[in-house]
N, C-alpha and C positions, 0 to 999 in steps of 0.2 A: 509732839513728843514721840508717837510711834514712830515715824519717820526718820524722827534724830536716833533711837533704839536700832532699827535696821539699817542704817547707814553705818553706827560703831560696830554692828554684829558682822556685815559684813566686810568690810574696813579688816577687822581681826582676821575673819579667813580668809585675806586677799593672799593668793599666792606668791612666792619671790620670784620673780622674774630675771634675775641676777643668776650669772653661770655660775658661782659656788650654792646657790637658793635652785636652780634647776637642778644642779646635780644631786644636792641632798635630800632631794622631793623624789628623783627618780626610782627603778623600780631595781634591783639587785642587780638584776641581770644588763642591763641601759648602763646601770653605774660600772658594771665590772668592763662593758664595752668600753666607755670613756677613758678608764685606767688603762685600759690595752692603748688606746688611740694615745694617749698622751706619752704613756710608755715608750711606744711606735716612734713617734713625733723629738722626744729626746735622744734617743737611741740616734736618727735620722740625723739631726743637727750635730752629735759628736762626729758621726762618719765623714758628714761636709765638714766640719772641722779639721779634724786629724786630717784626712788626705791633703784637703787643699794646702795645709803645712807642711807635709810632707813632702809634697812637688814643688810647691816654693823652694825650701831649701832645696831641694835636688837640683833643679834648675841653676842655683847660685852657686852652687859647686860644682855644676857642670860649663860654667862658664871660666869658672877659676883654673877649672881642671883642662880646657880647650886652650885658654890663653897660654898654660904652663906646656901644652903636646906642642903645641905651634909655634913656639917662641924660638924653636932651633935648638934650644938646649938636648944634653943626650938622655933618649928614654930610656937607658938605665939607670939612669940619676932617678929622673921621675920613678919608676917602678921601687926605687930603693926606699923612696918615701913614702907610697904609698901601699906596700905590699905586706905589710903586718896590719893594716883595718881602712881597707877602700872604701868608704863614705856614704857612695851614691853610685848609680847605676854604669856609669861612663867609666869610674875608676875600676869597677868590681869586674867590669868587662875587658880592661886595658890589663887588671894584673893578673886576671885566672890566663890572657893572650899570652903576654910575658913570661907567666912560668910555667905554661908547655911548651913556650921555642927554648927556653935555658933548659928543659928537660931534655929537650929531643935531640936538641942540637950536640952532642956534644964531641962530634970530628967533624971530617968533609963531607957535603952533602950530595949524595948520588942523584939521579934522575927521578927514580921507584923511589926512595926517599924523600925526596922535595914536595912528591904528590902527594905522600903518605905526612908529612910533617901538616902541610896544607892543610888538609881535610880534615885535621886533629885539631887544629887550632880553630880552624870554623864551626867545628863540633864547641869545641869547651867553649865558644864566646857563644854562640847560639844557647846552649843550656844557662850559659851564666846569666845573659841576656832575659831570659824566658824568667827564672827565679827570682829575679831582680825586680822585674816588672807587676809582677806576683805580686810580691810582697809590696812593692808601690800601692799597686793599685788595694791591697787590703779586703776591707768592706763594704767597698765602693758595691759590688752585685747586690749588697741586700738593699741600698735604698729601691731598685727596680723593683724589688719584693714588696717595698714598704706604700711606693707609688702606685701600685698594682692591685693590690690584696687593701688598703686600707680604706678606698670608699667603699667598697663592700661590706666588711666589719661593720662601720659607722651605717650603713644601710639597714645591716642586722640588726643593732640595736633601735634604729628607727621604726622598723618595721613591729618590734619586738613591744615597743613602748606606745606605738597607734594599736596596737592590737590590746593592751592593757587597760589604753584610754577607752575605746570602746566597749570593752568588756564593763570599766565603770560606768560609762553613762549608760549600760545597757540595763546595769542593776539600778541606776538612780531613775531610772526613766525621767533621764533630763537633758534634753539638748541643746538646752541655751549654749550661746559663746562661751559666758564665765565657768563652764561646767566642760569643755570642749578642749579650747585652748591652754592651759595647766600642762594637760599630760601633752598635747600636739609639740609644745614649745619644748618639754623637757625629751621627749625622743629622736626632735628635730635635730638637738645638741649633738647628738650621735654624728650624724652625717656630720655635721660643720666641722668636726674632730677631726674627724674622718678626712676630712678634703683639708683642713689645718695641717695634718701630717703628709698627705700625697701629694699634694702641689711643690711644697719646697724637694722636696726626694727626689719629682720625677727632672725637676730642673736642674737639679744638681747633680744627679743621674748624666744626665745629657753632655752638660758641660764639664768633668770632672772625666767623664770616659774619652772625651774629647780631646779634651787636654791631656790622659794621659798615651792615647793612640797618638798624639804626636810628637812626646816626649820619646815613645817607644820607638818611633821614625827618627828620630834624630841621635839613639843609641845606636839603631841598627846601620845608619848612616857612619857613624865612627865607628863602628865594625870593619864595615867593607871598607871603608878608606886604611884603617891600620893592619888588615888584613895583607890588603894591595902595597904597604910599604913592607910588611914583612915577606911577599913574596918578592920582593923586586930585592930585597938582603939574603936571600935563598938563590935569587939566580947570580947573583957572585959570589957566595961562597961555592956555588956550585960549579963556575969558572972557572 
């Protein structure tokens, strides 16, 4: 009967070992770490979200937009379509191009001119270029932040919750497992957050800068090539 007594007694205060039973067992400070970590971890997953939609479509209209430059039709057709809300990065660069040669242009073009229209035009696509990409890429830098900084965090809280545990079995003077493992499991939580939020960041990090360093190559590529047909329509007007 004693036996069956300390078995329910204990049984009662068995700890929850389950992550919403560790969390609610931990210590303020552990929990307030977890709420960062998961905070961290959401925040993380909308940014790979959002961009990687963003470059998708950008991509898809930059293909639309490449088939329509190259088809032979006249780029003032194109420009007349696209030049009250250019979409994506290729168009935004093609119509700020557009409307400093229709600025500049507007008699015959002398030599000191040609050089001067040039340099103007590779100025406005370089800036427009740079803005565009900017704004691509977003809040793609904080996942690096989030990759960086968040086993740490999760560390703090670890460290913060074995320091807690010890301090209790130091007052129970008890060091059995059942008396041990409680708080070790509930501050361990910490870390696993921790590395739940930094592993997908720092990979997505990786591959999404990746991807847009080469988006960015393939803007700067339609640059120079519509730059190089606009100078070759400079040197006969200037004929």
């Amino acid at each position: 009967m004693d036996e069956t007594v300390s078995a329910v007694e204990l049984g009662g205060n068995t700890a929850d070992f389950s992550v919403l039973g560790m969390f609610a067992q931990a210590d303020i400070v552990v929990q307030s770490v977890m709420v960062l970590l998961l905070a961290a971890s959401l925040w993380g997953w909308s940014i790979i979200f959002n961009t990687a939609g963003r470059l998708k479509t950008a991509r898809g209209r930059a293909d639309l937009f490449e088939d329509s430059f190259w088809s032979g039709n006249s780029i003032d057709d194109l420009y007349q379509g696209l030049k009250s809300a250019p979409d994506h990065p290729m168009a935004a660069v093609f119509v700020a191009a557009m409307r400093e040669w229709q600025r500049s242009l507007s008699g015959r073009v002398g030599t000191l001119d040609k050089i001067t229209v040039q340099d103007r035009i590779q100025r406005i696509m370089n800036v427009t270029m740079q803005r565009e990409m900017d704004r691509m890429e977003g809040q793609v830098g904080y996942l690096a932040t989030i990759g960086s900084a968040a086993p740490f965090v999760g560390l703090f809280g670890t460290v913060w919750g074995i320091m807690n545990s010890f301090q209790s079995i130091a007052l129970a003077s008890d060091t059995s497992l059942a008396t041990v493992a409680p708080g070790i499991a509930e501050a361990l939580l910490a870390t696993a957050l921790g590395l739940v939020a930094a592993i997908p960041a720092v990979v997505a990090y990786n591959k999404l800068s990746g991807d847009l360093g080469r988006f960015a190559g393939r803007v700067e590529g339609f640059a120079d090539e519509f730059a190089a047909i606009l100078s070759r329509q400079l040197d006969e007007r200037a004929a």
